[in-house]
C-alpha positions, 0 to 999 in steps of 0.5 A, a space after each residue: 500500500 505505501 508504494 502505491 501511495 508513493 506513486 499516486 503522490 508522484 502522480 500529483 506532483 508531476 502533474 503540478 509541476 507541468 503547470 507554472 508556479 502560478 498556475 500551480 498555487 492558482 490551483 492548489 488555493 481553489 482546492 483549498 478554500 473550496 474542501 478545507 472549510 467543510 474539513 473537521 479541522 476547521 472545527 478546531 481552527 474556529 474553536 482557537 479562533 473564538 478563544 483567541 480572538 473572542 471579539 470576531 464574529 461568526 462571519 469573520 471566523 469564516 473569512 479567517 478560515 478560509 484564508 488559512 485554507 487557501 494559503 494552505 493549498 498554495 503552499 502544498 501545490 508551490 512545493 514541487 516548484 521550491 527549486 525554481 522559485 527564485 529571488 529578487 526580480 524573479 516574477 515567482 519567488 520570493 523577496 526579503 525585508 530586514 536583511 540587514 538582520 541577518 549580520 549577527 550570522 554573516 562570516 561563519 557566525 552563529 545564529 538561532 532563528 524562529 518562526 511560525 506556520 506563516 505565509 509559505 513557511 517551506 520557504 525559510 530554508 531555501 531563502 537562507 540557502 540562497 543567502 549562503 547562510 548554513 541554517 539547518 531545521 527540524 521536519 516531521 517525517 511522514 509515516 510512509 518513508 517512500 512519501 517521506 523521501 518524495 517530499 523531503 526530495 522537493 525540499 532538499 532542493 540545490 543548494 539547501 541546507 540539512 533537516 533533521 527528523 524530528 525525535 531523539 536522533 534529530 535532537 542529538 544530529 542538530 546539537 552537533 550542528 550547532 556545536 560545530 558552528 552551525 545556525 538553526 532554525 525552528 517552527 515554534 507555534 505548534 504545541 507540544 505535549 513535553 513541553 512547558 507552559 506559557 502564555 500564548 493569547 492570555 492562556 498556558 500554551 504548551 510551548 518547546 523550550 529547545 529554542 530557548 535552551 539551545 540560546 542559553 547554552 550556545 549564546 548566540 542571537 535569536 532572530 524572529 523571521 517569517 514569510 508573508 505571502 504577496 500573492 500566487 508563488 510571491 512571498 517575501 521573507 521578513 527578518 525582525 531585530 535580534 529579541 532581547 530578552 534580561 538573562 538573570 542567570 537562573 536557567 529555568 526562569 531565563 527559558 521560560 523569559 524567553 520562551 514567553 518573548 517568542 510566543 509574544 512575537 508569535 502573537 503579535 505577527 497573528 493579530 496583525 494578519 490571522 489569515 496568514 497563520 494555521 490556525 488548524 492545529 490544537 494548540 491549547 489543552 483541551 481542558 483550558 477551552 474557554 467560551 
């Protein structure tokens, strides 16, 4: 069954990639505003949209939801175009605001960088690839390994960077990055189980604390980017000032000091755009459900 799931997955890809950027993203939005709305999951992303964002009618929600469909659906139809989508002038791709930002990590030197499940989130590696800046991330691995490797193959595009699986191994294989001068970069929105809580929109928000672990241990700045879409197979990658967060000493204060900053920065890129973000996945306890 996984070989035959592999190959209907490669099916779809190349019949995306027969089509342009634009013609692909076009595609993958109408399928996903048109199916997405009617998905389970659209239950949970309006249960975090009232609880969030209580002032938001019922229309609004739906408004929101659909967006978040629509940008989902560009996303999953852009992927099997990553290696092509290009910078700067090119007509599909991606431009970049802040890149004076990215100093702290010019010339071999060490970064950690953050973001969310923004805009077209797949594009962060490949942007700090083409940058020249050795950033690698985490993913989670499919089940099916002959889908894994599909679509690890049209992230893993030329000139990209490493990815680790998450799990133990991609713990200890990015640690070793990191201590041999190496940058990384992390989605840090969605919730984990084993993580700590802290307030994200006024209520305890299962939260990883690796990111801020990994700043204490290896003092190298926190840079919050994330990627704005401008339409069809256009995103622009957006770079924000190092955080600076008072670091007293006390380890688990300083990790839950910056971890709340992180979520903070999150929240605040949400309230400006909810469209952009997925609001699909738990990320609070069921059990703190308010409203």
């Amino acid at each position: 069954m996984s070989r035959s799931e592999a190959i209907l997955l490669g099916s779809g890809i190349g019949m995306l990639q027969c089509l342009s950027p634009f013609q692909a993203s076009n595609l993958g939005g109408w399928v996903g505003r048109t199916l997405g709305p009617h998905l389970r999951a659209s239950r949970t992303a309006d249960r975090n949209l009232r609880r969030a964002l209580p002032a938001l009618d019922a229309e609004a929600r739906a408004r929101i939801i659909t967006a978040v469909w629509d940008n989902l659906g560009r996303n999953i139809a852009e992927l099997p175009h990553l290696a092509v989508l290009g910078g700067a002038t090119a007509a599909a791709g991606w431009d970049i605001e802040g890149e004076q930002h990215l100093a702290p990590c010019r010339g071999g030197k060490q970064a950690l960088f953050f973001s969310g499940h923004f805009g077209n989130w797949e594009l962060v590696l490949p942007i700090a690839a083409s940058l020249g800046l050795p950033v690698s991330g985490f993913y989670r691995a499919a089940a099916n390994p002959r889908i894994d490797r599909l679509i690890q193959s049209l992230r893993n595009g030329p000139g990209s960077v490493s990815m680790f699986p998450k799990g133990a191994a991609g713990a200890r294989a990015a640690i070793a990055h990191l201590q041999h001068g190496g940058s990384l970069g992390m989605l840090v929105d969605q919730k984990m189980n084993d993580g700590i809580a802290v307030p994200f929109f006024g209520e305890p928000a299962m939260t990883a604390p690796a990111l801020a672990q990994f700043a204490l241990r290896y003092r190298v700045p926190l840079i919050p980017i994330r990627v704005a879409r401008l339409g069809p197979a256009r995103c622009r990658m957006i770079v924000e000032a190092p955080l600076e967060v008072a670091v007293t000493g006390r380890r688990h204060e300083d990790i839950y000091a910056l971890s709340l900053a992180i979520n903070q920065r999150l929240e605040q890129w949400i309230r400006q755009d909810p469209g952009s973000w997925l609001w699909l996945h738990r990320r609070w306890p069921a059990e703190a459900r308010s409203g």
